[in-house]
LOSEMI-211585 format. One line per 3 residues: number of its first residue (from 1); their letters; for each residue x, y, z of C-alpha. Coordinates in Angstrom, 2 decimals. Last residue first. Layout:
N
NUM	a	X:Y:Z; ...
! end
This chain:
115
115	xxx	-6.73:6.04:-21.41; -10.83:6.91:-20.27; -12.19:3.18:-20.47
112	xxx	-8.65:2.03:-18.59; -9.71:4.55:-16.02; -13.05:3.40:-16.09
109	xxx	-12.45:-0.18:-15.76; -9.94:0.70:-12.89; -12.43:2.55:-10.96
106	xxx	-14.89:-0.24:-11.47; -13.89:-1.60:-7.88; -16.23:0.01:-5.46
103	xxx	-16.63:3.13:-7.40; -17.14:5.71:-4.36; -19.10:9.03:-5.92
100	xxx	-19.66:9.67:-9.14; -19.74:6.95:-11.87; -23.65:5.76:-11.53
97	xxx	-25.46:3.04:-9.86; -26.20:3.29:-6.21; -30.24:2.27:-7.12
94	xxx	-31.78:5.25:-4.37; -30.90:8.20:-6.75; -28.94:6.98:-9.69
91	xxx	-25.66:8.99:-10.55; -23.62:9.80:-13.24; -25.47:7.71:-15.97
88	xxx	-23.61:4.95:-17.51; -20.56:7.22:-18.76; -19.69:7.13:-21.92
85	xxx	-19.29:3.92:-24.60; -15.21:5.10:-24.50; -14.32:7.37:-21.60
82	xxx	-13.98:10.81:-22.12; -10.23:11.57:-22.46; -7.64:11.66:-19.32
79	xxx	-5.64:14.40:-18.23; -3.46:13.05:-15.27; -1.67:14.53:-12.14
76	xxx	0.40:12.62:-10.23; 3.85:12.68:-11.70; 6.58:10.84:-10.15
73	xxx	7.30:8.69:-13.50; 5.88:10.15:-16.42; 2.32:11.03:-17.79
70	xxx	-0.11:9.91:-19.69; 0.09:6.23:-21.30; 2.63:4.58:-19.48
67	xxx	1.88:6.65:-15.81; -1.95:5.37:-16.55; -0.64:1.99:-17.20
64	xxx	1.59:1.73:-14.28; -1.24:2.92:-12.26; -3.78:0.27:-14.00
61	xxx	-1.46:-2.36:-12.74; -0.43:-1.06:-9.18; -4.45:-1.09:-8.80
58	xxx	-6.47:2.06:-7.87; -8.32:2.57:-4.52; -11.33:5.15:-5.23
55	xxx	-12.97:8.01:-6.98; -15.29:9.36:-9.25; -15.98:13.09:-8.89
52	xxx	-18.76:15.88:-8.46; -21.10:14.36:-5.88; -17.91:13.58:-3.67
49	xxx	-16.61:16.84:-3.66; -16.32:17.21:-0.11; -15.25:13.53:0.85
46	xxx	-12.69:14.12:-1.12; -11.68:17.30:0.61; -11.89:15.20:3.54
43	xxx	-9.41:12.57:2.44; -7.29:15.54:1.42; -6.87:16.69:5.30
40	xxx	-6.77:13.10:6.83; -3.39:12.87:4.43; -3.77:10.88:1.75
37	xxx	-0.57:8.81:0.55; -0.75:8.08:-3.16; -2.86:10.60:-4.26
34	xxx	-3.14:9.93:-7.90; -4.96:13.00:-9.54; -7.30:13.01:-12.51
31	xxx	-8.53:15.40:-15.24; -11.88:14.60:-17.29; -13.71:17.59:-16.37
28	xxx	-11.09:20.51:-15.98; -9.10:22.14:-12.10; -8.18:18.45:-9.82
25	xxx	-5.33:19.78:-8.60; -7.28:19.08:-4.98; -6.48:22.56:-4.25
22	xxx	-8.86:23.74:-7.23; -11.23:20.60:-6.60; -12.04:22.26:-3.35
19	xxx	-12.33:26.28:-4.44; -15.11:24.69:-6.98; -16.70:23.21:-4.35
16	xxx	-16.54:26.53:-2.15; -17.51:28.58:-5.15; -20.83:26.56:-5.76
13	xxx	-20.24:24.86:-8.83; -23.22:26.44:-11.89; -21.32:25.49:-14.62
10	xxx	-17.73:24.44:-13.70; -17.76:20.30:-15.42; -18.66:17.49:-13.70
7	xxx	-16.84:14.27:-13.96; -13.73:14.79:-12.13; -11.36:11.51:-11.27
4	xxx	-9.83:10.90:-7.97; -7.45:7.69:-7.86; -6.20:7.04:-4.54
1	x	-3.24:4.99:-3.84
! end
């Protein structure tokens, strides 16, 4: 399962990105979609809008907690609040620090930080 969370908000999107994150159900800042089988398709699109979301492999645990707090069973699509102590910087240029982008295992942190 992929968890795809957008950070950035419309202002100043080209239309093609924003056209992206429309099919991706992905349409306010702070929403988040559960793709649990990715088709080649959607794994582009991600790859699209990479420098406009956070995204990457969830847990069964944090899942279950995000379906527990947000949503109901089946459902895939998530609104999610700002996560607590904010965001460490959305992205650092040459340092790979920052939330957008491939979170190598602090997805779950930040979807817990954002519940």
């Amino acid at each position: 399962m992929i968890c795809i969370i957008r950070i950035a908000g419309q202002v100043g999107l080209n239309q093609d990105i924003k056209e992206t994150l429309y099919r991706l159900r992905i349409r306010r800042k702070y929403a988040c979609v559960v793709l649990d089988k990715p088709t080649k398709e959607q794994l582009g699109m991600v790859k699209k809008v990479q420098d406009f979301v956070a995204y990457r492999e969830i847990s069964k645990e944090t899942f279950e907690k995000l379906v527990k707090a947000r949503g109901k069973k089946g459902k895939e699509f998530f609104r999610l609040h700002p996560p607590r102590k904010g965001i460490d910087s959305k992205k650092h240029f040459g340092v790979q620090k920052g939330v957008l982008g491939n979170n190598k295992g602090k997805i779950n942190e930040l979807v817990e930080r954002m519940l």
